[in-house]
KOLMI-575067 format. One line per 10 residues: number of its first residue (from 1); for each residue y, x, z of N, C-alpha, C, O. Coordinates in nm, 2 decimals. Layout:
REM residues N
NUM = Y,X,Z,Y,X,Z,Y,X,Z,Y,X,Z; ...
***
This chain:
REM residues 116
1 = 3.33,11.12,5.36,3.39,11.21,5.45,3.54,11.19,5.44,3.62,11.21,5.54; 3.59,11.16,5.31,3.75,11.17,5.33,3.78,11.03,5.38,3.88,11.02,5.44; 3.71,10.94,5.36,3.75,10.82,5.46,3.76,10.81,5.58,3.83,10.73,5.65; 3.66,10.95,5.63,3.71,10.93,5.80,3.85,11.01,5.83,3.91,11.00,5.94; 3.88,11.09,5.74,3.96,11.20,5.77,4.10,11.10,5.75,4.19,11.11,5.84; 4.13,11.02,5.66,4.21,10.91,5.63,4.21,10.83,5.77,4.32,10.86,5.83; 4.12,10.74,5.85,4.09,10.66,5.96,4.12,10.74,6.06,4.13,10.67,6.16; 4.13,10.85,6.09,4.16,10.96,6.16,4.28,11.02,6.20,4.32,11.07,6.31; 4.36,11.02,6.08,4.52,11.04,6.07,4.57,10.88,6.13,4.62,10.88,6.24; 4.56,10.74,6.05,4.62,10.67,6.09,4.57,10.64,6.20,4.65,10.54,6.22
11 = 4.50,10.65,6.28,4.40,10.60,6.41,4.58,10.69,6.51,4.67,10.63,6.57; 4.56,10.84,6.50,4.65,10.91,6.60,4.76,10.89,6.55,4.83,10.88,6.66; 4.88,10.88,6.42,5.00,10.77,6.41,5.01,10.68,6.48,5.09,10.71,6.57; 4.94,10.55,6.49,4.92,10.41,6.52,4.95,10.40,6.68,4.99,10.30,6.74; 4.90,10.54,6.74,4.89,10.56,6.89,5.08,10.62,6.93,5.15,10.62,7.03; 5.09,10.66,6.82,5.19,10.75,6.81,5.20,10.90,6.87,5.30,10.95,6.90; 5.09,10.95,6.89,5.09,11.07,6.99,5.08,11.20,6.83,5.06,11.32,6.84; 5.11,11.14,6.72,5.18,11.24,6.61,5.29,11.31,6.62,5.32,11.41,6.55; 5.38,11.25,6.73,5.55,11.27,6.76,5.57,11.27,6.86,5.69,11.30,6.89; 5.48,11.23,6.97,5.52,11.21,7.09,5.46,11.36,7.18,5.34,11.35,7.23
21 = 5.53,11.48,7.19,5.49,11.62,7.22,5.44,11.56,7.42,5.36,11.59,7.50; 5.54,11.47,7.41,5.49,11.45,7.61,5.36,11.37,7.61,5.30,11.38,7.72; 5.31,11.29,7.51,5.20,11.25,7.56,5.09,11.36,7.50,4.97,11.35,7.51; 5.15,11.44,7.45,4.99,11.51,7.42,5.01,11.62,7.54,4.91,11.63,7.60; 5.11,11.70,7.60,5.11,11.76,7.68,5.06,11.70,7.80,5.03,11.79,7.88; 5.04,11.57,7.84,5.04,11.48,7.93,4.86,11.47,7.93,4.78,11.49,8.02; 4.85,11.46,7.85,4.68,11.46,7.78,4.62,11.58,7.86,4.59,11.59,7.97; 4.63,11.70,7.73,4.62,11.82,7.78,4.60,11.86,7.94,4.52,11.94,7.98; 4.68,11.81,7.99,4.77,11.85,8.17,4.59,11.76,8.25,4.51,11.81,8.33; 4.59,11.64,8.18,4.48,11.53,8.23,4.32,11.61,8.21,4.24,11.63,8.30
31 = 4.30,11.64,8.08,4.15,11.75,8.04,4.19,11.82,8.14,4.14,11.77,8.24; 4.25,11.92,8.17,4.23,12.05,8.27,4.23,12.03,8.39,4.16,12.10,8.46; 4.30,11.96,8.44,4.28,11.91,8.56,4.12,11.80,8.61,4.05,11.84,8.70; 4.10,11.69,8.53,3.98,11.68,8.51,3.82,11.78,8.51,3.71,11.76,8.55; 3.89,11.89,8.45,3.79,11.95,8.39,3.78,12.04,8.52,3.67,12.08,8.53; 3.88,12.08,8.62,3.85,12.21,8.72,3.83,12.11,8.83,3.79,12.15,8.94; 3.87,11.98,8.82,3.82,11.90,8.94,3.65,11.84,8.93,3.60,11.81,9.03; 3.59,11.82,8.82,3.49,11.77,8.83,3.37,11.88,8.79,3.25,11.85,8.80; 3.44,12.03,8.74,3.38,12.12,8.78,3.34,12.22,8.90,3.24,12.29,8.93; 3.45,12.19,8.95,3.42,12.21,9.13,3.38,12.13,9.23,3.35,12.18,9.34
41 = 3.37,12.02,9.21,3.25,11.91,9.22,3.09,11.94,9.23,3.01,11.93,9.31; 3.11,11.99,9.09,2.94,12.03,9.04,2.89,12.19,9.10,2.78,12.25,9.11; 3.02,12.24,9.13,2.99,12.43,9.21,2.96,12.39,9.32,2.85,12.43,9.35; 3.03,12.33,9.42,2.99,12.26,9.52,2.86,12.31,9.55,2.86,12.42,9.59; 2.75,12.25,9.55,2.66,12.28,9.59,2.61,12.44,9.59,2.56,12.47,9.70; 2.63,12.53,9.50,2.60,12.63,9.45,2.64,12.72,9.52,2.58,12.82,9.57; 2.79,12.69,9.55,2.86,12.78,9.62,2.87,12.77,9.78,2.90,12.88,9.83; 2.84,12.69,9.85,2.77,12.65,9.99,2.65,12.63,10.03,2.62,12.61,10.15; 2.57,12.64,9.94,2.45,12.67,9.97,2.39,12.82,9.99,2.31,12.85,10.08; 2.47,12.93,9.89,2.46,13.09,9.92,2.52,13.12,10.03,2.50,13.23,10.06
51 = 2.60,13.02,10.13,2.67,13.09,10.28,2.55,13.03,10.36,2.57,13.04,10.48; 2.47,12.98,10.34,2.37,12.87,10.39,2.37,12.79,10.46,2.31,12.78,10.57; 2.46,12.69,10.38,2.49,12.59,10.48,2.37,12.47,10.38,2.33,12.48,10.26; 2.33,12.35,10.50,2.22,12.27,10.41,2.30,12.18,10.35,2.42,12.17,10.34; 2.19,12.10,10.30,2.27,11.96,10.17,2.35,11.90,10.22,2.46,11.87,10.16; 2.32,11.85,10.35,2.41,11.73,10.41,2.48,11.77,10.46,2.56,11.69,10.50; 2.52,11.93,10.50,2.66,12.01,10.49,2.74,12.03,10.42,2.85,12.06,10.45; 2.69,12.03,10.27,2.75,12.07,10.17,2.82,11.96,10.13,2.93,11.99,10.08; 2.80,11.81,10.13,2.80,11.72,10.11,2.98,11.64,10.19,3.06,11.57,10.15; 2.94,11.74,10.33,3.11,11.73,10.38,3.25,11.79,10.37,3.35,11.78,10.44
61 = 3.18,11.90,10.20,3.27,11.98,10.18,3.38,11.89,10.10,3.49,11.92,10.07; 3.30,11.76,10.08,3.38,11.66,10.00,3.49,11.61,10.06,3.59,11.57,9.99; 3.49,11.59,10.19,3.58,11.47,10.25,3.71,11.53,10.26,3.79,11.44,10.30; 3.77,11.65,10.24,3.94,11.70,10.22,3.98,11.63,10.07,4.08,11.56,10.04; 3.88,11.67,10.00,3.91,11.56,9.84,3.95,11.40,9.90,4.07,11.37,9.87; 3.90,11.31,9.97,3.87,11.22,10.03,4.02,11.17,10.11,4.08,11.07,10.08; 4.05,11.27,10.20,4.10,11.26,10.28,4.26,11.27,10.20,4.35,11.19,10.21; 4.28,11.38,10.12,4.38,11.41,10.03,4.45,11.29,9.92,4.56,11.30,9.88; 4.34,11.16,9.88,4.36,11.09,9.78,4.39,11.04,9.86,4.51,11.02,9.86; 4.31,10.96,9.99,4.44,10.87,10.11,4.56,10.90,10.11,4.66,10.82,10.09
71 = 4.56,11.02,10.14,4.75,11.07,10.16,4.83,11.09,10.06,4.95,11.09,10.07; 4.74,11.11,9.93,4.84,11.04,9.80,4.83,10.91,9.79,4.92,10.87,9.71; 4.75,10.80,9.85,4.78,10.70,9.79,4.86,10.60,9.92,4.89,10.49,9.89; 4.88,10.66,10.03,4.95,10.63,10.16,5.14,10.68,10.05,5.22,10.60,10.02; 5.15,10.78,10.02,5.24,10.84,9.96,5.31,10.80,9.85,5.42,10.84,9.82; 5.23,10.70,9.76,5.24,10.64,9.66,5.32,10.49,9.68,5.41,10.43,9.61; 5.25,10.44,9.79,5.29,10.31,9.81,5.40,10.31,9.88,5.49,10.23,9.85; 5.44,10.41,10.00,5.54,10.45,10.09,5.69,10.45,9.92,5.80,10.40,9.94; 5.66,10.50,9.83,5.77,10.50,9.73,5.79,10.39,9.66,5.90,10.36,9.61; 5.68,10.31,9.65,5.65,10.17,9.57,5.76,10.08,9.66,5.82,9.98,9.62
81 = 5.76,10.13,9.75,5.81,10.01,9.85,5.97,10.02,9.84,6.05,9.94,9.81; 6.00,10.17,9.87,6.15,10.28,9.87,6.18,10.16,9.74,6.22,10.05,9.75; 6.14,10.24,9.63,6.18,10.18,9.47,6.19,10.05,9.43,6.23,10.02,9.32; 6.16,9.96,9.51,6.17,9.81,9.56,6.24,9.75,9.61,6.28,9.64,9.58; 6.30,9.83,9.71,6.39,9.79,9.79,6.52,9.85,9.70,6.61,9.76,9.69; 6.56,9.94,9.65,6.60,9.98,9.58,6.63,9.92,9.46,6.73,9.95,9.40; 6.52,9.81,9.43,6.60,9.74,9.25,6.67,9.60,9.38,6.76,9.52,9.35; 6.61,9.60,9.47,6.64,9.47,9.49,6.82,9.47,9.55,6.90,9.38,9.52; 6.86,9.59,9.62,6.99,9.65,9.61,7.03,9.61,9.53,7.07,9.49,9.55; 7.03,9.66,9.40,7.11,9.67,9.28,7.08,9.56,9.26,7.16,9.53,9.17
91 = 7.02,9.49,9.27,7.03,9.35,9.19,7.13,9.23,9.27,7.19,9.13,9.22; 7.12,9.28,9.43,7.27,9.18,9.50,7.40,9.29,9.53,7.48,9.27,9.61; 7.41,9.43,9.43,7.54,9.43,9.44,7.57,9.55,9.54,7.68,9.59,9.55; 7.48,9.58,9.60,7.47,9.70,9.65,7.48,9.83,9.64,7.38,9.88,9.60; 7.59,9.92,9.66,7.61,10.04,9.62,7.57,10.17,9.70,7.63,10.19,9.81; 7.46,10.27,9.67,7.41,10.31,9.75,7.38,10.46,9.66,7.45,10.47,9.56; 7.29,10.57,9.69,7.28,10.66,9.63,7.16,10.62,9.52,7.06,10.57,9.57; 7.15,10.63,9.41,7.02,10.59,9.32,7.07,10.47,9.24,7.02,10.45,9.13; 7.16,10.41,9.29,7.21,10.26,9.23,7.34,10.34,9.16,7.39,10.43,9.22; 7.37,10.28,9.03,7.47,10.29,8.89,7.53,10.19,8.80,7.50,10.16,8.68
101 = 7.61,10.16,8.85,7.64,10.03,8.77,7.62,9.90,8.81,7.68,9.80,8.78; 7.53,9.92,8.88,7.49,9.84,8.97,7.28,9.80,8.91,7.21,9.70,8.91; 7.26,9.91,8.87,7.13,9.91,8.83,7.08,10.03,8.88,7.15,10.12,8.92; 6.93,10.03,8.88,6.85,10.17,8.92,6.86,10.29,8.85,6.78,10.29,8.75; 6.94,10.39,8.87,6.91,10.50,8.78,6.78,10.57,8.74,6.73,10.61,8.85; 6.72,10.59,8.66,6.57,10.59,8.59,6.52,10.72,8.70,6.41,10.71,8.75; 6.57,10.80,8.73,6.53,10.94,8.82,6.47,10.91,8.92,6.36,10.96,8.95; 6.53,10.81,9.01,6.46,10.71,9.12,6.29,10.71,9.13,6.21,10.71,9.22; 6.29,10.71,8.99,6.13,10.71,8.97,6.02,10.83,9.02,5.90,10.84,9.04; 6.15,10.95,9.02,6.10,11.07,8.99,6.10,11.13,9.14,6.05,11.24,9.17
111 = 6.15,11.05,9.25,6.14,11.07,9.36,6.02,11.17,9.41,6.05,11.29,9.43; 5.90,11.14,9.42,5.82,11.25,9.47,5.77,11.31,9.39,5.65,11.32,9.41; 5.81,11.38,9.28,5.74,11.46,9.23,5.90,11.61,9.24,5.88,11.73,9.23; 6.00,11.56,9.26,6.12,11.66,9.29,6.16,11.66,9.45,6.14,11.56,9.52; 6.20,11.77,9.50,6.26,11.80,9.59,6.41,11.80,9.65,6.49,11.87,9.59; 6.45,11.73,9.78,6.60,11.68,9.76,6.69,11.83,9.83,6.81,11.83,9.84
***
C-alpha cells in the first residue's frame, strides 16, 4: 500500500500539477463543465419526453449543441488566421497594435476570450 501512495506523489510532481494552481483549476473548470454537459445530454431525453414530444424530436434538441460548436470552431479559426497574420507583421517589421518590439505581445492570444 505505501508503494502506491509513494508512485502516487511522484506520478503528480513529474506532471508538475503539485505547483501549478492553473492547471489544477484548469482541470477542475474541465470536470464541471464536462460533467453538466454530458449530463444534460443524458436529461435530454427525460426532460422532453414529459412535454411529449417523441424520440426523433427529442433527438433535435441536439442540434443548437451542433450548431454552437460550428460557431466556435468558425470563431477559432477566424483568430488562428488574425494571430498569423499578426506574427507574420512582426516578423517583417511591422508596427501595429499587438506588435512590441517588434514581436507578438503574448495577450494577442487572449483575444477572444476578453472584450475590446
Amino acid at each position: 500500500m505505501s508503494s502506491l501512495a509513494g508512485s502516487t506523489s511522484r506520478d503528480v510532481s513529474s506532471v508538475g500539477l503539485d505547483h501549478e494552481h492553473g492547471q489544477i483549476h484548469r482541470a477542475e473548470l474541465t470536470i464541471v463543465v464536462y460533467t453538466v454537459l454530458y449530463g444534460s445530454f443524458s436529461a435530454y431525453p427525460y426532460i422532453f419526453s414529459a412535454h411529449g414530444l417523441s424520440v426523433s424530436t427529442v433527438g433535435l434538441t441536439f442540434l443548437p449543441v451542433l450548431v454552437g460548436f460550428f460557431l466556435l470552431l468558425i470563431g477559432t479559426f477566424a483568430h488562428y488566421v488574425r494571430y498569423k497574420r499578426l506574427t507574420a507583421d512582426a516578423k517583417q517589421g511591422i508596427q501595429r497594435r499587438g506588435i512590441h518590439n517588434g514581436k507578438v505581445e503574448p495577450e494577442e492570444r487572449l483575444v477572444p476570450r476578453k472584450s475590446h
